[in-house]
C-alpha angles and dihedrals in degrees: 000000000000116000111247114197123180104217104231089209129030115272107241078068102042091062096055093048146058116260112284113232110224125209125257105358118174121199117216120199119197100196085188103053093039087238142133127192129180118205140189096205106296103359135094114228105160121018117179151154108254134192128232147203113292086254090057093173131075138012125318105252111160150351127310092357085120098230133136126235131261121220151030114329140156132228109258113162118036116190118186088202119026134153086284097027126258105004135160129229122234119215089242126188092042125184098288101040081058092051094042090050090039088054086048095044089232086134129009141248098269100047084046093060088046091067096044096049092048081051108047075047088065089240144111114303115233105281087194099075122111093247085066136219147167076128105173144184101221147152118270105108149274114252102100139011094258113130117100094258096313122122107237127203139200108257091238085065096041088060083058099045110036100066090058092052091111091058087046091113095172139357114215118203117197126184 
């Protein structure tokens, strides 16, 4: 799939400025489809192919079972070099993964009442439960599912995407 980008300001200007961070933008992620779009609104700013976990279907349950959630998240660690280069941190578990796990007795109570509080705190959620995390999206390639439940990017998609990370309001992962 070839990446498609609408450019938000013409392009004799955008060569001559910084990126311009638009309002409100929301990421959807078709696992199915391989696919990521970011929208403002409507409108379709990035479209491109993405790679997943090396579990690619099916919902994220536990450490180390290289899936890739499921569900609404937001964006709550950015770092501009990480082990796959810039990559963005998604708030998993979110609430529902940690009621989910909580009903299946796959954590506790009181490590259920850890993630929710991290989250009603507007931070990370804990990585080091057994349900898992540091789940990215980050740089590495497209060619195959092989992260452990990240979402990988070419590089030339990241460069679209990763200025606008503070206008990211929600990512939204499909099967």
């Amino acid at each position: 799939m070839e990446s498609t980008w609408k450019p938000l300001i013409p392009a004799a200007e955008a060569a001559a400025m910084q990126p311009v961070l638009q309002p409100d933008l929301t990421l959807l992620i078709e696992k199915s489809k391989r696919q990521l779009t970011l929208f403002q609104g409507e409108e379709i700013l990035l479209r491109c192919r993405v790679a997943l976990g090396r579990c690619p279907v099916g919902r994220k349950l536990r450490e180390g079972d290289g899936c890739t959630p499921e569900g609404v998240y937001t964006i709550c660690l950015v770092k501009e070099q990480g082990k796959y280069g810039r990559s963005l941190g998604l708030s998993y578990p979110n609430r529902q993964d940690a009621d989910l796990a909580l009903q299946e007795g796959r954590i506790d109570l009181s490590t259920h009442q850890v993630i929710l509080d991290r989250l009603a705190a507007g931070q990370r959620p804990p990585w080091g439960s057994p349900l898992g995390g540091e789940v990215y999206i980050h740089e590495g390639g497209t060619a195959s599912d092989w992260t452990q439940g990240c979402i990988a990017l070419e590089t030339r998609d990241m460069d679209l995407l990763f200025p606008q990370w503070e206008s990211i309001r929600q990512v939204e992962i499909l099967p």
